[in-house]
OpenMM code with the backbone's topology and positions (N, CA, C; nanometers):
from openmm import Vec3, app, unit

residues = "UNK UNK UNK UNK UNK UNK UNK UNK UNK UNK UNK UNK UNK UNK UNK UNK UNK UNK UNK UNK UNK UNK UNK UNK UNK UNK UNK UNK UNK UNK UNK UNK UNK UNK UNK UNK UNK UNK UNK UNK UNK UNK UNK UNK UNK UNK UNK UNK UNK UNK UNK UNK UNK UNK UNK UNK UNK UNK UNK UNK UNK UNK UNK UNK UNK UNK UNK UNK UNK UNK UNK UNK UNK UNK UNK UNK UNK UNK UNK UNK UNK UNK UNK UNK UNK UNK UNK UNK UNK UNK UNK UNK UNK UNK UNK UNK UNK UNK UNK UNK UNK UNK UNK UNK UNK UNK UNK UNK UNK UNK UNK UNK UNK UNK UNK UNK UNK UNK UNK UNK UNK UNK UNK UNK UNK UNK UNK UNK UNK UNK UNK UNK UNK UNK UNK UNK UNK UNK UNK UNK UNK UNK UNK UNK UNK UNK UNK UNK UNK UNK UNK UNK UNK".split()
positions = [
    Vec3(-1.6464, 5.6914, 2.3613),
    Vec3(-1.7443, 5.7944, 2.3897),
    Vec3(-1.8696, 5.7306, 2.4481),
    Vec3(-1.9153, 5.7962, 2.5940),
    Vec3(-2.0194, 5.7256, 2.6271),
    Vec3(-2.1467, 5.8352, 2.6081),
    Vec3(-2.2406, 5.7388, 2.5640),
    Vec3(-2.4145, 5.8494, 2.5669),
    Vec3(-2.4712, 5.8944, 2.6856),
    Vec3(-2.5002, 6.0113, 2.6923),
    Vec3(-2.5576, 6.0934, 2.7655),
    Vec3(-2.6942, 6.1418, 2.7057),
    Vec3(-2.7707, 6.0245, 2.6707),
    Vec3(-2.9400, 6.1003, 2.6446),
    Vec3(-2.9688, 6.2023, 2.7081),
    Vec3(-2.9309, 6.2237, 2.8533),
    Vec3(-2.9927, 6.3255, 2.9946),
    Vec3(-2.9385, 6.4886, 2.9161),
    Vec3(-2.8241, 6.4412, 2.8695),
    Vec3(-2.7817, 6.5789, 2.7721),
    Vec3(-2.8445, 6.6278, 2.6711),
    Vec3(-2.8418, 6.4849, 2.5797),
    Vec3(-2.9048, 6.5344, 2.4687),
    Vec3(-3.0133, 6.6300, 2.4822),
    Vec3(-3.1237, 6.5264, 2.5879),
    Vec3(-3.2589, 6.6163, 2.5702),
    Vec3(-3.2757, 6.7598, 2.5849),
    Vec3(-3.1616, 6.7929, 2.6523),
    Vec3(-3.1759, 6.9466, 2.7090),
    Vec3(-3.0706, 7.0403, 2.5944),
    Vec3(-3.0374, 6.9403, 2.4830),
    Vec3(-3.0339, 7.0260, 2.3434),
    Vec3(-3.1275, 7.0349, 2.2716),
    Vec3(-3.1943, 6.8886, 2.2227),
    Vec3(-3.2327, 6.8813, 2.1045),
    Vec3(-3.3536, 6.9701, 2.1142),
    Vec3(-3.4187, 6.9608, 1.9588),
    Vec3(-3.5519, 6.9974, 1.9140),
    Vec3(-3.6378, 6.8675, 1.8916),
    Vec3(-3.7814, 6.9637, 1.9382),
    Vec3(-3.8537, 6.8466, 1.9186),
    Vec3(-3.9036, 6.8201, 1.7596),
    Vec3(-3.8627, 6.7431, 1.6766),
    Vec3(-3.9026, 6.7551, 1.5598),
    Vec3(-4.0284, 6.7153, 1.4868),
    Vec3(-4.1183, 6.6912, 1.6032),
    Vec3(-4.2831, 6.6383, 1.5428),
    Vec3(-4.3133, 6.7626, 1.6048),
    Vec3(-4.2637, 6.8751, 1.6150),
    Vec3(-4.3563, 7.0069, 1.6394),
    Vec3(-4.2823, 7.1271, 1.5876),
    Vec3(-4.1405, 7.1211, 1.5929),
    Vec3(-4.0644, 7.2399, 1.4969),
    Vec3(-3.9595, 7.1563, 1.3979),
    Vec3(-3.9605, 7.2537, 1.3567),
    Vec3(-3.8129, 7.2313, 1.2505),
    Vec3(-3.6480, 7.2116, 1.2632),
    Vec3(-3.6171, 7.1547, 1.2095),
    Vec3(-3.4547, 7.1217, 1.2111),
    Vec3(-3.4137, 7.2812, 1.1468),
    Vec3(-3.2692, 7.3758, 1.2150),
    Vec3(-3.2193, 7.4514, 1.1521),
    Vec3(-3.1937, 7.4127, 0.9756),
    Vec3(-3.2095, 7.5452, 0.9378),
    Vec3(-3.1371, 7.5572, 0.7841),
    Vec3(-3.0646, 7.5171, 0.7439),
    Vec3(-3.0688, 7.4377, 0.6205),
    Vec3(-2.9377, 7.3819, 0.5634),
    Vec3(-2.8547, 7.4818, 0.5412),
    Vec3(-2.8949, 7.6202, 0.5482),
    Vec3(-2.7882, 7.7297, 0.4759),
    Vec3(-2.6874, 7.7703, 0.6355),
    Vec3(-2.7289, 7.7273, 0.7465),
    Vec3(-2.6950, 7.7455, 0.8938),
    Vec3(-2.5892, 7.6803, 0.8815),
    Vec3(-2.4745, 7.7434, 0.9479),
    Vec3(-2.3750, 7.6554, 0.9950),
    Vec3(-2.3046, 7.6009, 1.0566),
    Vec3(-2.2424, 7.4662, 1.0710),
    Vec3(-2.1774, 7.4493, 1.2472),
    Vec3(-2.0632, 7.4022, 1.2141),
    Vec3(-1.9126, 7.4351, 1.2577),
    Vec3(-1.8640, 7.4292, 1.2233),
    Vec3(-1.7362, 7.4981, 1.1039),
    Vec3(-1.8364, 7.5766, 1.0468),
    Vec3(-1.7711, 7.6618, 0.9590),
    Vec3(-1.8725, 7.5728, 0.8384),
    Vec3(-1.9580, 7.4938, 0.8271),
    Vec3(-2.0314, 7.4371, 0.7431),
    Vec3(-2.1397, 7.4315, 0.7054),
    Vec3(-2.1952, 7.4242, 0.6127),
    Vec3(-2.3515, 7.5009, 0.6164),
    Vec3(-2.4344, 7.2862, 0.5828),
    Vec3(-2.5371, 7.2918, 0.6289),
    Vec3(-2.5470, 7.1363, 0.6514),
    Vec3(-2.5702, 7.0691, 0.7743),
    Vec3(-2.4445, 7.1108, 0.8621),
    Vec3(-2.3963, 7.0296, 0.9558),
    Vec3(-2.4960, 7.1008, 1.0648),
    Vec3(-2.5592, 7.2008, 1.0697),
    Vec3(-2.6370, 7.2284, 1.2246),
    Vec3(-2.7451, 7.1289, 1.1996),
    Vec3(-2.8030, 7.1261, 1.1208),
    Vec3(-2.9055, 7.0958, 1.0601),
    Vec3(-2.9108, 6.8945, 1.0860),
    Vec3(-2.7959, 6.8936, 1.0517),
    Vec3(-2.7795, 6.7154, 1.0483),
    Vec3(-2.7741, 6.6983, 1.2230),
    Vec3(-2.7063, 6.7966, 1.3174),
    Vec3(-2.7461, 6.7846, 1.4269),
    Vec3(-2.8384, 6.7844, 1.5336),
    Vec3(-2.9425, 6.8724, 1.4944),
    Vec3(-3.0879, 6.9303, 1.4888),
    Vec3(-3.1031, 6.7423, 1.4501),
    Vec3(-3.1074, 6.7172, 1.3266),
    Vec3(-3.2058, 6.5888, 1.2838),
    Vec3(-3.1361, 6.5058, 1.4062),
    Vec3(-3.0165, 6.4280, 1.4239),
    Vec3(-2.9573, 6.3292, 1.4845),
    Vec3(-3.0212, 6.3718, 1.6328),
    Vec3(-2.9938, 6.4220, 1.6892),
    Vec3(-3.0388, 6.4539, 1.8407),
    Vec3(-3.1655, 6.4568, 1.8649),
    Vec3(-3.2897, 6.4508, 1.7536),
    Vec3(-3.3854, 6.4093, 1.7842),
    Vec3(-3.4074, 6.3043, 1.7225),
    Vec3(-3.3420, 6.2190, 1.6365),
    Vec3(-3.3725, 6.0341, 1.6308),
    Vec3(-3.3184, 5.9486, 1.7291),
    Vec3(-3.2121, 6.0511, 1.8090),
    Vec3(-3.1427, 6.0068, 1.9336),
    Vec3(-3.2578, 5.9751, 2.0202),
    Vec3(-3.3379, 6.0296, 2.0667),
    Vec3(-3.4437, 6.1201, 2.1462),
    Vec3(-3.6216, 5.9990, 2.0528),
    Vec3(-3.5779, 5.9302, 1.9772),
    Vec3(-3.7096, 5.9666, 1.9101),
    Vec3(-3.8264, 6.0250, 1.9009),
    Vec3(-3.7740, 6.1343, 1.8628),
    Vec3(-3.8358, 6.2603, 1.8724),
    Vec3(-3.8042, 6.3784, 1.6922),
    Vec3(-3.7583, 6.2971, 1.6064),
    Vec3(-3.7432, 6.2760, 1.4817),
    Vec3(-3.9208, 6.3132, 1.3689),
    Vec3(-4.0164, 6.2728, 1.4068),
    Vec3(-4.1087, 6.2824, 1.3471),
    Vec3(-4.0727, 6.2278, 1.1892),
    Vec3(-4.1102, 6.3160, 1.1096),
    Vec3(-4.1011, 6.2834, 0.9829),
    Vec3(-3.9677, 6.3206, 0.9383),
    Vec3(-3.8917, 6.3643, 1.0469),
    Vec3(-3.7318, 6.3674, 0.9798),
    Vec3(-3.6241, 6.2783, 0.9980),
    Vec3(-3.5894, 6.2340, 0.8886),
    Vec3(-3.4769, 6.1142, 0.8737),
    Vec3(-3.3259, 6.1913, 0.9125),
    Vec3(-3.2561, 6.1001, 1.0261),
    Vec3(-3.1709, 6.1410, 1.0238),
    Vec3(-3.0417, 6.0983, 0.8886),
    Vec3(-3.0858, 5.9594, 0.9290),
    Vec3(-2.9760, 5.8607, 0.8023),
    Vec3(-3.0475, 5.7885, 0.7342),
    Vec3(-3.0865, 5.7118, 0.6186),
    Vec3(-3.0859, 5.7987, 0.4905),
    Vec3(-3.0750, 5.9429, 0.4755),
    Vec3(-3.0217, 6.0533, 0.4148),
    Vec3(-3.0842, 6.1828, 0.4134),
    Vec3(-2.9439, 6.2050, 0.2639),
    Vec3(-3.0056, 6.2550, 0.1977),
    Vec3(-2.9410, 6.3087, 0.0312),
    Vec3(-2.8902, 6.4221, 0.1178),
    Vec3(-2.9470, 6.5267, 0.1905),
    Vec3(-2.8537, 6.6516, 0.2114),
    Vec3(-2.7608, 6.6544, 0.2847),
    Vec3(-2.7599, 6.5858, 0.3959),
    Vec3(-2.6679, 6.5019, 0.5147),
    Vec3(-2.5511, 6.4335, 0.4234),
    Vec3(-2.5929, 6.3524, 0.3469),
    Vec3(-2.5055, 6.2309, 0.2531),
    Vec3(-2.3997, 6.3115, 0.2069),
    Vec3(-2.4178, 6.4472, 0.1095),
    Vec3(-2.3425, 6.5343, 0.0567),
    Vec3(-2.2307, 6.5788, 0.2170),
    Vec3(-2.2514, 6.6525, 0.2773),
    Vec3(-2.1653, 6.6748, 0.4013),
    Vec3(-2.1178, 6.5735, 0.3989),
    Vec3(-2.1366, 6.4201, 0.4603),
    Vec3(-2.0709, 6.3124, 0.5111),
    Vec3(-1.9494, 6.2850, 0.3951),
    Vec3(-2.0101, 6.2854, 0.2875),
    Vec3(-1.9380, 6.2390, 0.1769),
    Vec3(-1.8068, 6.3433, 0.1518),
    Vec3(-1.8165, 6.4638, 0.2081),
    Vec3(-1.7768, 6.5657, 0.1924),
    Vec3(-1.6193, 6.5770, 0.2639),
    Vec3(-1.6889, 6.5829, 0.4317),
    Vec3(-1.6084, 6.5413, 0.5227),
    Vec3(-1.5358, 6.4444, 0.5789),
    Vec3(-1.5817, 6.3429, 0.4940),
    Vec3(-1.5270, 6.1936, 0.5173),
    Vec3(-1.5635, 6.1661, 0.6737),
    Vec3(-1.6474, 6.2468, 0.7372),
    Vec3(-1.7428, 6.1580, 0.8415),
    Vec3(-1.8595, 6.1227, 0.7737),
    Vec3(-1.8703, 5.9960, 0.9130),
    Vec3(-1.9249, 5.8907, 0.8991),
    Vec3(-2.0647, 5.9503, 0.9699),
    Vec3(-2.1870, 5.8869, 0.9127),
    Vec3(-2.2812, 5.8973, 0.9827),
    Vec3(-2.2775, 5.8275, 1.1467),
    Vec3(-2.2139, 5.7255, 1.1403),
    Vec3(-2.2053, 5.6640, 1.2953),
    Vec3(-2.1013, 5.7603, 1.3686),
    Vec3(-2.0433, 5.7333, 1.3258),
    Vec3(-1.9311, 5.8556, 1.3997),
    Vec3(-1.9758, 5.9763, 1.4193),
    Vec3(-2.0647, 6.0612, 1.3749),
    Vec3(-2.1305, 6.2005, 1.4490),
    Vec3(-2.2469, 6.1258, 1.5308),
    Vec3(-2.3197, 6.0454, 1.4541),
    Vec3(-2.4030, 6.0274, 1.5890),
    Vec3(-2.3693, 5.9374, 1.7047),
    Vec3(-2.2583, 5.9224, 1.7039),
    Vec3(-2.2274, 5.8260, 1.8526),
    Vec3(-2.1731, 5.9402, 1.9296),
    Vec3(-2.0805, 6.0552, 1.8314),
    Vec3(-2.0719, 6.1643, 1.9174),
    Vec3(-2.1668, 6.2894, 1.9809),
    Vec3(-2.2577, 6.2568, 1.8936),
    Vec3(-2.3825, 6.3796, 1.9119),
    Vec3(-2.4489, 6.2785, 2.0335),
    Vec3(-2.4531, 6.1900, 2.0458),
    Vec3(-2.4852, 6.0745, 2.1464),
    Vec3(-2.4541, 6.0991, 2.2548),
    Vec3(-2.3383, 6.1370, 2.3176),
    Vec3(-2.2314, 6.2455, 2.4354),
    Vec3(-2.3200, 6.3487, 2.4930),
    Vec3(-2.4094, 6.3939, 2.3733),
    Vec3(-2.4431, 6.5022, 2.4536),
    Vec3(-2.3739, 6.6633, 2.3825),
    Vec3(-2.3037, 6.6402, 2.3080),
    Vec3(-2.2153, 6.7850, 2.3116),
    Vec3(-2.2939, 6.8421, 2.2864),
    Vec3(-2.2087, 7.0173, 2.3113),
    Vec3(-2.2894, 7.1031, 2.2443),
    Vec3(-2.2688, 7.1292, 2.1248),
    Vec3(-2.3170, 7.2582, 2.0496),
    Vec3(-2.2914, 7.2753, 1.9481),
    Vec3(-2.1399, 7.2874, 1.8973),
    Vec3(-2.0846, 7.3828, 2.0246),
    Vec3(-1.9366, 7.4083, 2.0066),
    Vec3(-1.8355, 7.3185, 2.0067),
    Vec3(-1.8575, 7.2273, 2.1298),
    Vec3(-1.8123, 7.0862, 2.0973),
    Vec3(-1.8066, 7.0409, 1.9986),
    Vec3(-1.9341, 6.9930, 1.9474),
    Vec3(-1.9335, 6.9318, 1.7864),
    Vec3(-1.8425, 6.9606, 1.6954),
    Vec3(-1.8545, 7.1473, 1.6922),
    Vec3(-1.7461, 7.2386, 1.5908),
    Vec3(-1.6193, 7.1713, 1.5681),
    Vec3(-1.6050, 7.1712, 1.7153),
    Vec3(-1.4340, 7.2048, 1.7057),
    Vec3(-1.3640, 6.9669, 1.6600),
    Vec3(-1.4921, 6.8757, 1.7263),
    Vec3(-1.4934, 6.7417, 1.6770),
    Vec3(-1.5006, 6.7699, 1.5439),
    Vec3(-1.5648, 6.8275, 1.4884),
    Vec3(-1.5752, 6.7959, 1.3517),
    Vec3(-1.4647, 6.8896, 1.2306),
    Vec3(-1.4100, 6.9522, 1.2684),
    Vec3(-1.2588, 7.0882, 1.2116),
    Vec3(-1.1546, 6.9124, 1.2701),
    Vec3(-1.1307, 6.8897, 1.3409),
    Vec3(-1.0952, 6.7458, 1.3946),
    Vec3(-1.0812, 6.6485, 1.3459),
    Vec3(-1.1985, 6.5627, 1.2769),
    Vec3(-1.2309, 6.4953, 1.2134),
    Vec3(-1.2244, 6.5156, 1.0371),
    Vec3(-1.2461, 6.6178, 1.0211),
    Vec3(-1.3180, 6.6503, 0.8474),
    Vec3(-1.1699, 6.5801, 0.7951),
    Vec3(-1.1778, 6.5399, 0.6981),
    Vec3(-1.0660, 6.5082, 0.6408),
    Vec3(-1.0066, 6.6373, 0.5115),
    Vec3(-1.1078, 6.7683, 0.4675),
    Vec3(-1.0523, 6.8914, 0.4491),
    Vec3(-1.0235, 6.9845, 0.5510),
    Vec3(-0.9102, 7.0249, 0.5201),
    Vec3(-0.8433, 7.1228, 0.6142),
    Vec3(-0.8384, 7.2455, 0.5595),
    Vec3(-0.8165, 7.2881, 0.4613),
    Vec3(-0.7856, 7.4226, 0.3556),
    Vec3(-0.9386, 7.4904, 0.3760),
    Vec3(-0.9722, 7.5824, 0.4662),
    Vec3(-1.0743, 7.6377, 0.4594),
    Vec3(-1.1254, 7.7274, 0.3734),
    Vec3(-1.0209, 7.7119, 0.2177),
    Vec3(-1.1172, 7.7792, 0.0979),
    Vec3(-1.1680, 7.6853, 0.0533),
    Vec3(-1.1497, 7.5482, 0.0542),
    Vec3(-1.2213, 7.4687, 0.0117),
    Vec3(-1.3424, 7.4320, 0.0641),
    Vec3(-1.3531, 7.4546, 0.1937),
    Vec3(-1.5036, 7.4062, 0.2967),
    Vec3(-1.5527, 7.5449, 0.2104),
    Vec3(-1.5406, 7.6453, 0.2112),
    Vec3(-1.6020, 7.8111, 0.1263),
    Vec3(-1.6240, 7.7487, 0.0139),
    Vec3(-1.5590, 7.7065, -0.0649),
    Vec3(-1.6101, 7.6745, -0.1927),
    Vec3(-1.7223, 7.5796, -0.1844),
    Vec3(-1.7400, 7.4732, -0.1087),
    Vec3(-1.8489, 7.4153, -0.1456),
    Vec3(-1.9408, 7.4282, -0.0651),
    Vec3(-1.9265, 7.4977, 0.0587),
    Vec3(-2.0252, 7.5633, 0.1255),
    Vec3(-2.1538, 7.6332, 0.0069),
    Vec3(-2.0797, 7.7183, -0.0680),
    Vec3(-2.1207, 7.8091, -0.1831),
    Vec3(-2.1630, 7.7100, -0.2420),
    Vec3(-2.1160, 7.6028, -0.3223),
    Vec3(-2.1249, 7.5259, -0.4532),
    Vec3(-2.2825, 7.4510, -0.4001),
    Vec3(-2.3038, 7.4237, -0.2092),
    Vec3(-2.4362, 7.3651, -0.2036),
    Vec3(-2.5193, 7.4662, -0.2166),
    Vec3(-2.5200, 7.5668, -0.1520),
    Vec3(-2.5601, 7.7348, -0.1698),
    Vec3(-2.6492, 7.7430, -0.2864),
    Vec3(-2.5368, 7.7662, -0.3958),
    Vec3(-2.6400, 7.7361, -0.5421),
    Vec3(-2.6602, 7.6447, -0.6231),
    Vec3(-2.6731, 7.5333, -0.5553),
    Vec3(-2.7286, 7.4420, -0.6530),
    Vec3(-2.8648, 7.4465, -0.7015),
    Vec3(-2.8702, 7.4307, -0.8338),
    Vec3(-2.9932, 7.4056, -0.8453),
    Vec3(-3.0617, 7.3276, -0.8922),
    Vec3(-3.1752, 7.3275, -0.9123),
    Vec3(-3.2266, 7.1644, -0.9294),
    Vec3(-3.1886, 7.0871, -1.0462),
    Vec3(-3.1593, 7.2260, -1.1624),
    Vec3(-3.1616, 7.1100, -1.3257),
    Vec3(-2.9648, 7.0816, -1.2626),
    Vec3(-2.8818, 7.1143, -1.1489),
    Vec3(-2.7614, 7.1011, -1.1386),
    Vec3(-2.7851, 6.9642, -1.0576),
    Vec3(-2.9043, 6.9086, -1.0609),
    Vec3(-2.8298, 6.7623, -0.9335),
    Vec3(-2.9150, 6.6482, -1.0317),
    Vec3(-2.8541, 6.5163, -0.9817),
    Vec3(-2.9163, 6.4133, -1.0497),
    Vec3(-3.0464, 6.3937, -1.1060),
    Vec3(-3.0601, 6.2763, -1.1823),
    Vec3(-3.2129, 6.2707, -1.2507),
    Vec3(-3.2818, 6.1992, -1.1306),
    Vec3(-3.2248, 6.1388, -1.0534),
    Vec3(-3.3408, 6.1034, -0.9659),
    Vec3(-3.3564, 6.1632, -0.8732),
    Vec3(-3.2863, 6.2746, -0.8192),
    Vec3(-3.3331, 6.3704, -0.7520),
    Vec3(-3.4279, 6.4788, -0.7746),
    Vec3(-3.4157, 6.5142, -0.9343),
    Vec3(-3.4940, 6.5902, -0.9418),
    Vec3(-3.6048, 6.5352, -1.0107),
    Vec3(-3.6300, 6.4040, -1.0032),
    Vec3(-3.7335, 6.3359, -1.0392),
    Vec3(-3.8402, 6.3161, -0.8729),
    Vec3(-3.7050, 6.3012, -0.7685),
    Vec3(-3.8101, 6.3124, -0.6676),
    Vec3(-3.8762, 6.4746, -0.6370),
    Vec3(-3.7953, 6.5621, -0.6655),
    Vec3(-3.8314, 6.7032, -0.5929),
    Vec3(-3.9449, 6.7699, -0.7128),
    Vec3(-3.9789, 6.6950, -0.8462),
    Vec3(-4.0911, 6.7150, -0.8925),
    Vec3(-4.2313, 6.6818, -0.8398),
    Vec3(-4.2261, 6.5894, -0.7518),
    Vec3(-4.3178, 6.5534, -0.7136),
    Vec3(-4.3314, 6.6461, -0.5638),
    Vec3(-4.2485, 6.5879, -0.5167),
    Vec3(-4.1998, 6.6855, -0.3771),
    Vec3(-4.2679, 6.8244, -0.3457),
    Vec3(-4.2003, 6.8832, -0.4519),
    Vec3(-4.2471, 7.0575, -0.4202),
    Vec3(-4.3634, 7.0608, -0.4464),
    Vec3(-4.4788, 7.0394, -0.5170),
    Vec3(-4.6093, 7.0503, -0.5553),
    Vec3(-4.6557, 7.0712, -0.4382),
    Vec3(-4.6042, 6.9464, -0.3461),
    Vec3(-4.7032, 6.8772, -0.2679),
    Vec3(-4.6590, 6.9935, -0.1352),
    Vec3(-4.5599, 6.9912, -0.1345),
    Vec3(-4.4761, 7.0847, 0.0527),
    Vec3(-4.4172, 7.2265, 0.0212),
    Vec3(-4.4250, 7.2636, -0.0834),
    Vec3(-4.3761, 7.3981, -0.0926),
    Vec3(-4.4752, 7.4897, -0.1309),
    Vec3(-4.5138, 7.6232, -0.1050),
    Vec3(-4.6353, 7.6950, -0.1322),
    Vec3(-4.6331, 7.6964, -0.2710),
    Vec3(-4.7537, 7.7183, -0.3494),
    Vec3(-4.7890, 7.7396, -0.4747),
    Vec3(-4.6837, 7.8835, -0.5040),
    Vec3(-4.6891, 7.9587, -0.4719),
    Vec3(-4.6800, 8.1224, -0.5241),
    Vec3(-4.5088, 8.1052, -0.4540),
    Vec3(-4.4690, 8.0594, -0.4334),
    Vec3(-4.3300, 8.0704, -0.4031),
    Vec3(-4.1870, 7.9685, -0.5216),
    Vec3(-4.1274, 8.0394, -0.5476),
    Vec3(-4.0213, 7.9864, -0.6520),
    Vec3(-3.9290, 7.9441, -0.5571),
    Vec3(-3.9160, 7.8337, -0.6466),
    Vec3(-3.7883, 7.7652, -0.5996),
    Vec3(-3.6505, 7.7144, -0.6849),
    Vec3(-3.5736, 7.8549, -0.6081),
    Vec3(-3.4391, 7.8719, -0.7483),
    Vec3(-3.3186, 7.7882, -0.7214),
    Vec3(-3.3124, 7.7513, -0.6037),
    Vec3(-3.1944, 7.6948, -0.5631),
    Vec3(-3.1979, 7.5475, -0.5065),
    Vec3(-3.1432, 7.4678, -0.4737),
    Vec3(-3.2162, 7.3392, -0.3481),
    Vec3(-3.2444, 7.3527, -0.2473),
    Vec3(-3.1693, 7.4299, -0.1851),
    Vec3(-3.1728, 7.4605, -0.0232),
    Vec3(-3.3064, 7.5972, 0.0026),
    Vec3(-3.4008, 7.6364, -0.1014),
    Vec3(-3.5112, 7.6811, -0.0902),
    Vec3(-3.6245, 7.5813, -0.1018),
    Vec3(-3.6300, 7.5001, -0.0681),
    Vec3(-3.7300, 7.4070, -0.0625),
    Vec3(-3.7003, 7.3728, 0.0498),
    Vec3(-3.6097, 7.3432, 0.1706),
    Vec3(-3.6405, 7.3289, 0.3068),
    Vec3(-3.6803, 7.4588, 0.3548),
    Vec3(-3.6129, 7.5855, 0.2758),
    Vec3(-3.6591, 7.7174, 0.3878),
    Vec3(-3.8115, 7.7275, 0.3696),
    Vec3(-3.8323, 7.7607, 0.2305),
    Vec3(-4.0022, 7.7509, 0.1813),
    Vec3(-4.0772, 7.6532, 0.2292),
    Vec3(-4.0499, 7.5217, 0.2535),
    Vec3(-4.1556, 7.3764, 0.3485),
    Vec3(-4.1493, 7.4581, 0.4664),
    Vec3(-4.0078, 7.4771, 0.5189),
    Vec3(-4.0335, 7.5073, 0.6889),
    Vec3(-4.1051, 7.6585, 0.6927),
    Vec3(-4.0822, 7.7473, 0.6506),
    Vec3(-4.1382, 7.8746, 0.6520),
    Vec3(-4.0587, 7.9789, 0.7213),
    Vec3(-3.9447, 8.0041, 0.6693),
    Vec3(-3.8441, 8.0336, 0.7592),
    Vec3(-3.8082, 8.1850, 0.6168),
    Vec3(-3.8883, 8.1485, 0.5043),
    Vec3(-3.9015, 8.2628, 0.4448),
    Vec3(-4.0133, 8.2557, 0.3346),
] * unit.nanometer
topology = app.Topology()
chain = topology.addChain("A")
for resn in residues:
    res = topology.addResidue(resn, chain)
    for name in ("N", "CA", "C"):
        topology.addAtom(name, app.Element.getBySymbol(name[0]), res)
């Protein structure tokens, strides 16, 4: 697979001025994965700001999930594809096939909630939310702390 930056740019987002899609968004049939593309296509680009593509805990879960590799989407997000492209690479790639199972844990990231994930996660997102999530807004699930930071509700 060869890189096509000239592509990329005329996907990505700029991420030192908007936001990466919703983790609850999905590509693929996956909720995660727009989002990890959104981030990758602008560290492609450095154009990433304060968003990590790799390290990333929410990314990690997908990868770990799908048995892709962080290098392996971004050498392909590297190409240039589009979104649909990606889709149909990554239904391709995933090493689950049984699409009640991508549903089930689609859901299972859906509601997680915070006392449901590790102690050092929710040792970081104590500190975390104070600081990036509005005062007057609850945060019941995990994946409401990117919508509530970004403002998307």
């Amino acid at each position: 697979m060869k890189a096509n930056l000239e592509k990329v740019k005329t996907l990505a987002k700029d991420l030192r001025t908007s936001y990466p899609r919703s983790p609850r968004e999905k590509l693929g049939g996956y909720v995660i994965a727009a989002r990890c593309v959104d981030k990758c296509r602008a560290f492609l680009l450095g154009m990433n700001g304060e968003y990590n593509y790799w390290p990333c805990s929410l990314a990690g879960q997908w990868f770990s999930f799908t048995g892709i590799t962080p290098e392996q989407f971004k050498d392909m997000v590297a190409t240039g594809a589009t979104d649909e492209e990606l889709a149909t690479w990554i239904a391709d790639r995933s090493k689950v096939k049984n699409p009640d199972d991508v549903l089930k844990w689609n859901n299972a990231m859906r509601d997680t909630r915070l006392s449901d994930m590790s102690l050092q996660a929710q040792q970081y997102l104590e500190e975390y939310i104070p600081k990036f999530v509005p005062n007057h807004r609850p945060v019941y699930v995990w994946f409401d702390v990117y919508d509530l930071e970004e403002k998307r509700v």
